[in-house]
C-alpha positions in Angstrom: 0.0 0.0 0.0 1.3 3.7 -0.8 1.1 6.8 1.1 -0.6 8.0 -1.4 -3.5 4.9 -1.1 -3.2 5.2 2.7 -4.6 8.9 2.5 -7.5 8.0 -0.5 -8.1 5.0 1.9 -8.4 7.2 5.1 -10.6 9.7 3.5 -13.2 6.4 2.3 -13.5 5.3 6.0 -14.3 8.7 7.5 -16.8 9.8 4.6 -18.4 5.7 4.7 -17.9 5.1 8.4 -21.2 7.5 9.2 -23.0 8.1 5.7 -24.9 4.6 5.2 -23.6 3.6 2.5 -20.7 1.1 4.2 -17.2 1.8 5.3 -16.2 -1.4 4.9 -17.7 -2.2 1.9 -16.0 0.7 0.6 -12.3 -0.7 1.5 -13.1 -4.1 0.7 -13.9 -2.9 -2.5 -11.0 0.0 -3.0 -8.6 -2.6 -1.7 -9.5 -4.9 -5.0 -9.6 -1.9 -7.0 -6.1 -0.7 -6.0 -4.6 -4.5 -6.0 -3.4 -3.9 -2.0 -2.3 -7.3 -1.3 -0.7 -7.0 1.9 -2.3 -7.2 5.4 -5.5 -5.2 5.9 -6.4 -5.8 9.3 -4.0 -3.3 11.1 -4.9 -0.6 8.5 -8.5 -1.5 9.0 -8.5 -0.9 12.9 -5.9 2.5 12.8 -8.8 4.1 10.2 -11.7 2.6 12.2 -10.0 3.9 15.1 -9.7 7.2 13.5 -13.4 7.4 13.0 -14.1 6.6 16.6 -12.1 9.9 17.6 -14.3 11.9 14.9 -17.1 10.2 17.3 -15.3 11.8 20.4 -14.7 14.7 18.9 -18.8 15.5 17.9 -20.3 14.1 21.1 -17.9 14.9 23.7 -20.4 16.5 26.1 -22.7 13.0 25.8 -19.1 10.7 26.6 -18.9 13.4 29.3 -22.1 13.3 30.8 -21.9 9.8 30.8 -18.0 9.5 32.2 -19.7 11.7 35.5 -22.7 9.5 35.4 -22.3 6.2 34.4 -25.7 4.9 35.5 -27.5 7.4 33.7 -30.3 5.9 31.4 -28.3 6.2 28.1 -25.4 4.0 29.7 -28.1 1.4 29.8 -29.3 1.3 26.8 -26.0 1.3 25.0 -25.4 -1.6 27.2 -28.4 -3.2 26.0 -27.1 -2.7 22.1 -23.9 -3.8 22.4 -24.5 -7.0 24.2 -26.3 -8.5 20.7 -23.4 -6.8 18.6 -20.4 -9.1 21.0 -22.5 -11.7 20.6 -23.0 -11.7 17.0 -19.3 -10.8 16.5 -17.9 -13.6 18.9 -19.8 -16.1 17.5 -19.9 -15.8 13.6 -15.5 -14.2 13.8 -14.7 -16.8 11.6 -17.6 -16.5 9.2 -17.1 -13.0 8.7 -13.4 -13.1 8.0 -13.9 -15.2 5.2 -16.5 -12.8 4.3 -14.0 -10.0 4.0 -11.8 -11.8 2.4 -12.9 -13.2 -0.6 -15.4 -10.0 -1.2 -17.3 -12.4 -3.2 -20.5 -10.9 -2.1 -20.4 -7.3 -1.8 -23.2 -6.9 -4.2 -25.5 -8.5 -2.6 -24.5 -7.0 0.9 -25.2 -2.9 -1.2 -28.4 -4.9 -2.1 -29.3 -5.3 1.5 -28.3 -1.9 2.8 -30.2 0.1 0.0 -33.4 -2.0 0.7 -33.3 -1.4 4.4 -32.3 1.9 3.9 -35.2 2.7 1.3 -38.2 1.1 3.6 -36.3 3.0 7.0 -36.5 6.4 5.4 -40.3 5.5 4.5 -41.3 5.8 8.5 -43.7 8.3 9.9 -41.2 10.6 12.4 -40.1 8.5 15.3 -41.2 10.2 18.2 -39.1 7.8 21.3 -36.1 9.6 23.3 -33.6 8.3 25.1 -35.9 7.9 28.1 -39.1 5.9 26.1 -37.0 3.7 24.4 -37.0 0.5 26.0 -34.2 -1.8 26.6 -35.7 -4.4 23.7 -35.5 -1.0 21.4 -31.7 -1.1 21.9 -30.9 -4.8 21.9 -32.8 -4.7 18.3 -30.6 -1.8 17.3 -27.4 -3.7 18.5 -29.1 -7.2 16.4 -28.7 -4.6 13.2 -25.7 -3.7 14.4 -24.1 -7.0 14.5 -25.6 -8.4 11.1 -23.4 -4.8 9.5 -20.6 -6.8 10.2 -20.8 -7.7 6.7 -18.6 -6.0 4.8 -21.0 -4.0 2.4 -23.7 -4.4 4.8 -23.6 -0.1 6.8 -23.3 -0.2 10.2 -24.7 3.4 10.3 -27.6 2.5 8.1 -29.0 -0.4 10.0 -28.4 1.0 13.6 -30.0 3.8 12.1 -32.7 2.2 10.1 -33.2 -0.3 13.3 -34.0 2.5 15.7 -36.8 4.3 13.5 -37.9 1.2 12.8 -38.2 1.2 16.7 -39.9 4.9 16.4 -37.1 6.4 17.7 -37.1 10.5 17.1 -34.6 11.1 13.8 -32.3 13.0 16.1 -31.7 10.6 19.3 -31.4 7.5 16.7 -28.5 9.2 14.8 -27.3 10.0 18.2 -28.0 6.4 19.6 -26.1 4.7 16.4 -23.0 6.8 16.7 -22.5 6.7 20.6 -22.9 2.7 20.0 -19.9 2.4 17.2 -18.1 3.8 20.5 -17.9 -0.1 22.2 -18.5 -2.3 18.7 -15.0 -0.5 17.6 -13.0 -0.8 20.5 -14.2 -4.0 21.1 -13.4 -5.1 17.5 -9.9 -3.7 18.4 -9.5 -5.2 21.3 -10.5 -8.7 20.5 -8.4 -8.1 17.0 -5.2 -7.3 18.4 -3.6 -11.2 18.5 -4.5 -11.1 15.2 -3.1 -7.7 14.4 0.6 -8.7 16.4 1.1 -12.1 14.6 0.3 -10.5 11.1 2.2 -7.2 11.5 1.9 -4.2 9.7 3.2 -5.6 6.2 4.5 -2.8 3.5 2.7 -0.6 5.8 5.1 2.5 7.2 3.7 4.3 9.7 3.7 7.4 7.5 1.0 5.2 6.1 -1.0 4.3 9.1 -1.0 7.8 10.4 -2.3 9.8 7.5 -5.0 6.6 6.9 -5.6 7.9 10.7 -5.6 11.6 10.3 -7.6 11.7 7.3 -10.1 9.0 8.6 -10.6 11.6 11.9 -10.6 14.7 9.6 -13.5 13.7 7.1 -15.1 11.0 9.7 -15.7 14.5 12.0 -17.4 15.8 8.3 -19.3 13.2 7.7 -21.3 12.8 11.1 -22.3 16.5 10.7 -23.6 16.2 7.4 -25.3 12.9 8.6 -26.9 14.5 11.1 -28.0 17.3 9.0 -29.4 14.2 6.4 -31.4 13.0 8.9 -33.5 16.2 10.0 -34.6 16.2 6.5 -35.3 12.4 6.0 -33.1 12.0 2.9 -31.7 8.8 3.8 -33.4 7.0 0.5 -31.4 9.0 -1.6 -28.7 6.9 -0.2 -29.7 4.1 -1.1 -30.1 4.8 -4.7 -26.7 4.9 -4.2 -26.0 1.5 -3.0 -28.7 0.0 -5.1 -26.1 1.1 -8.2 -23.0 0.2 -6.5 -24.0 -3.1 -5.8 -25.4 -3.8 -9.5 -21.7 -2.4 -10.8 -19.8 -4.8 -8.6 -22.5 -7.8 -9.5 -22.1 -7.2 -13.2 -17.8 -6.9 -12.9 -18.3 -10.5 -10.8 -20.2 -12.1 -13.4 -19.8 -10.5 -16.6 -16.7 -8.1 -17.0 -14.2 -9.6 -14.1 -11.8 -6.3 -13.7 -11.5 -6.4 -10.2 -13.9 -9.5 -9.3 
C-alpha cells in the first residue's frame, strides 16, 4: 500500500464510516480496486480507530455526561445494544473473515443496505427519546448492528434504520447509532489485536498508518455532521439509490466483466 493509497483509503473510511452507504464495503472494495495485497487488518483498525475519535470529537459533552454519570439511562441502553453486537461478532468471527476476504458478495450486501435503507427512510417521524426507548428497542438496534458486520452491509444504516424502525425520534437514533460504534470499535480492536501482532503491519510505514488515521478523523468528524443534517430532513433514500447502483456495478464486474472480481 502507498502513502498515497493510505490517504485515499483514510478519506473512504471517515466519509463511509457515518454516511450509510458502508465503510467497509468501501475498502473491501478499493482494496481490489487498487490490487493492496498485503495485510488489511492493522490498516482496518488504525482508520476505524480514527473514525471513533471523529465520534469523540462530535459528542464529547454526551461521553462526558456519561464518564460523570455512568448509571444514567443512556449508559443502559448502549449496554443493552452492544451485548447482541459481542454476541453476533464472537460467534460468527470466523464467518465473517472469510467474508471479508474473498469479497465475493459485496453486491448483494449494497443490495441489503439500500433495501433497508429505502423502507427506513419511508417511516412516519419516530417520536421515542432516550428515556421511552426500551431496553428491547436497543438490543434490536445492536441485532442490526451486529448483522453490519458484513462488509458491504452499513453499520450506520442499520443502527440507524433499526431504531426508526423502533420509532425512535430522527435526532436521538442518529445520536444512539453513533455513541454505540463507540464499544462495537473498541471492542473489534480489542478482540483483534492477536490477530493484528502475529500479522504485523506488512508494507505498511507508519507514514502510512498515520495519515489513513488523520484523514479518517478529519473527514469522519465531516461526515457525522452532514449525517446528522441528512437526517432532520429524511433523505436517507437517496442513499440508497446509491447502493442499489454500486451493488449492480460490482455484480455485473463478478459475473460478466471480471476487472476487479
Amino acid at each position: 500500500m502507498t502513502f498515497i493509497q493510505a490517504i485515499l483509503l483514510g478519506i473512504i473510511q471517515g466519509i463511509t464510516e457515518f454516511l450509510p452507504i458502508s465503510s467497509s464495503g468501501h475498502l473491501v472494495l478499493f482494496q481490489k480496486i487498487f490490487g493492496v495485497a498485503e495485510p488489511s487488518l492493522t490498516f482496518g483498525i488504525v482508520v476505524h480507530l480514527g473514525t471513533l475519535a471523529a465520534v469523540f470529537a462530535v459528542f464529547w459533552k454526551d461521553i462526558a455526561s456519561i464518564l460523570r454519570r455512568p448509571f444514567q439511562r443512556l449508559t443502559l441502553l448502549l449496554i443493552a445494544g452492544t451485548i447482541p453486537t459481542a454476541i453476533i461478532g464472537v460467534a460468527f468471527k470466523d464467518f465473517f473473515e472469510k467474508v471479508f476476504a474473498s469479497g465475493n458478495t459485496l453486491g448483494f450486501e449494497f443490495f441489503i443496505t439500500g433495501l433497508v435503507l429505502y423502507f427506513a427512510d419511508s417511516l412516519r417521524k419516530g417520536y421515542k427519546d432516550a428515556e421511552e426507548t426500551s431496553l428491547l428497542d436497543a438490543a434490536f438496534v445492536g441485532l442490526m448492528q451486529g448483522a453490519a458486520i458484513l462488509p458491504a452491509v452499513s453499520r450506520s444504516g442499520l443502527t440507524i434504520s433499526g431504531a426508526l424502525f423502533r420509532h425512535m425520534d430522527r435526532d436521538f437514533a442518529a445520536r444512539f447509532s453513533f455513541l454505540l460504534s463507540i464499544p462495537a470499535i473498541l471492542g473489534a480492536a480489542v478482540f483483534d489485536m492477536k490477530d493484528v501482532l502475529e500479522a504485523g503491519v506488512g508494507n505498511l510505514d507508519s507514514m502510512s498508518l498515520g495519515a489513513g488515521f488523520i484523514f479518517a478523523v478529519i473527514f469522519g468528524y465531516i461526515s457525522i455532521r452532514y449525517m446528522l443534517n441528512v437526517l432532520k430532513k429524511g433523505k436517507m433514500r437517496y442513499f440508497s439509490y446509491y447502493v442499489f447502483a454500486l451493488g449492480a456495478l460490482i455484480l455485473i464486474d463478478q459475473y460478466l466483466t471480471h476487472i476487479f472480481f
